[in-house]
N, C-alpha and C positions, 0 to 999 in steps of 0.2 A: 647859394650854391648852384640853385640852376640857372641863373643868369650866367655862367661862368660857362656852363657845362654848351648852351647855349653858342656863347662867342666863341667857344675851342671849336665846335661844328661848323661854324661860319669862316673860321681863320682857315682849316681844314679845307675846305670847299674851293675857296679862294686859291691854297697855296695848290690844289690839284689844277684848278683852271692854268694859273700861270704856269706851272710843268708843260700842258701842254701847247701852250702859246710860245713856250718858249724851245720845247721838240717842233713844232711848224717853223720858228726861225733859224735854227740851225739845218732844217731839212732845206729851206730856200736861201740858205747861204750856201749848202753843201752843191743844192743843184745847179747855181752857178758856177761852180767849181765843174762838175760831173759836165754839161751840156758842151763848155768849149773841148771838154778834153775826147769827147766822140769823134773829133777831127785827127785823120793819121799822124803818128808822130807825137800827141800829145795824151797818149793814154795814160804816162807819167801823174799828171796830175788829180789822179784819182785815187792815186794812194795819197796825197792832200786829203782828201775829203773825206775818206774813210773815217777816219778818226773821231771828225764832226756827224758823221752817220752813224756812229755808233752810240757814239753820246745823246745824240737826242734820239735815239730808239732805247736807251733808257732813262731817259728823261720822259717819254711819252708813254712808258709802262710803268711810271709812277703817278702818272696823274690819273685827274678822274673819265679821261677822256680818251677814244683811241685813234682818234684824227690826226695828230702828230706822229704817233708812233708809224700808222698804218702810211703816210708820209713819208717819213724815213724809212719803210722797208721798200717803199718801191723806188727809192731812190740809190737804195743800197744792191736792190737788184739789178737798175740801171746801169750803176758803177760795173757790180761784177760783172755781168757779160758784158761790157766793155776790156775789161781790164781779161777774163778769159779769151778774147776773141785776139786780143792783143799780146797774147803768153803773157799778161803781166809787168809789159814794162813799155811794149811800143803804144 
């Protein structure tokens, strides 16, 4: 029984790591998206991205770790004043 209780802590641990390995890489796919769209004209594509920023900001508030999350939020604040400075659509 405690070997069991043992591996469930260790699987646990593990699946937190990869949560937020895997909110860091949708935060660095999203910022590729976010960076070119800073150029006039293409603020469009950060409503692209959005959707990817929200997901690994909860993807990185499920794991045991706040590097991905904390990631995503400043990438998500990057978008939005982008996307306010632009009303949204330039």
């Amino acid at each position: 029984m405690r070997i069991e209780t043992v591996a469930f802590t260790q699987c646990s641990t593990h699946i937190g790591h990869m949560l937020n390995l895997l909110s860091i890489l949708l935060g660095l796919v999203s910022l590729v998206v976010v960076i070119p769209a800073t150029i006039p004209l293409l603020g469009w594509a950060n409503w692209f991205a959005l959707p990817l920023i929200v997901i690994g900001v909860i993807l990185g508030q499920l794991s045991s770790s706040n590097g991905g999350r904390n990631f995503c939020l400043v990438v998500l604040l990057i978008a939005a004043v982008r996307l306010s400075i632009g009303g949204g659509i330039i």
